[in-house]
C-alpha positions, 0 to 999 in steps of 0.5 A, spaced: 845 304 245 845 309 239 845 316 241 848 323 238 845 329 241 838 330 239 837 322 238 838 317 242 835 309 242 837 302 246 835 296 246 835 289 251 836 282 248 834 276 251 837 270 249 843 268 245 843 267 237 849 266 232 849 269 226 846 269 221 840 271 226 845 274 231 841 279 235 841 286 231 838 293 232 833 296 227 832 304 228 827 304 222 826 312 221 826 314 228 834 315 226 834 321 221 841 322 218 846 324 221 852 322 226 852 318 232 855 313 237 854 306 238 855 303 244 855 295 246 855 293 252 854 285 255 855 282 262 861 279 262 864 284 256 868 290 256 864 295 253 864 296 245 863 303 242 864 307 235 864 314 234 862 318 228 857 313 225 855 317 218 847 315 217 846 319 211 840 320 207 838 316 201 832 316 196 826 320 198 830 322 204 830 315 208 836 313 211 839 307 207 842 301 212 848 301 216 852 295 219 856 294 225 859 288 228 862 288 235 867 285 236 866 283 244 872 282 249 873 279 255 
């Protein structure tokens, strides 16, 4: 989930992928620069979150693309 406080989007992954095709999320322009938090959550998994995530606007006003990689726990 990605979410601040006028923004907030999720997705649900089926299946299990190993990298370089590991499930990944892509909010296209629906995220407008700004700043957010990110949560993971997985059954099995103690929840991962990341606050003050910077998306900053790049070239003609459109976000440039930002990596996260959740380290998940047991």
């Amino acid at each position: 989930m990605v979410h601040s406080a006028v923004f907030q989007d999720s997705v649900v992954l089926a299946g299990e992928a190993t990298p370089p095709l590991a499930p990944y999320m892509v909010t296209e322009d629906r995220a407008k620069a700004g700043t957010y938090s990110v949560t993971v959550r997985k059954p099995g998994y103690r929840d991962w979150q990341v606050n003050d995530v910077i998306l900053r606007a790049g070239r003609c006003g459109v976000a440039g693309p930002t990596l996260l990689t959740a380290n998940l726990q047991r």
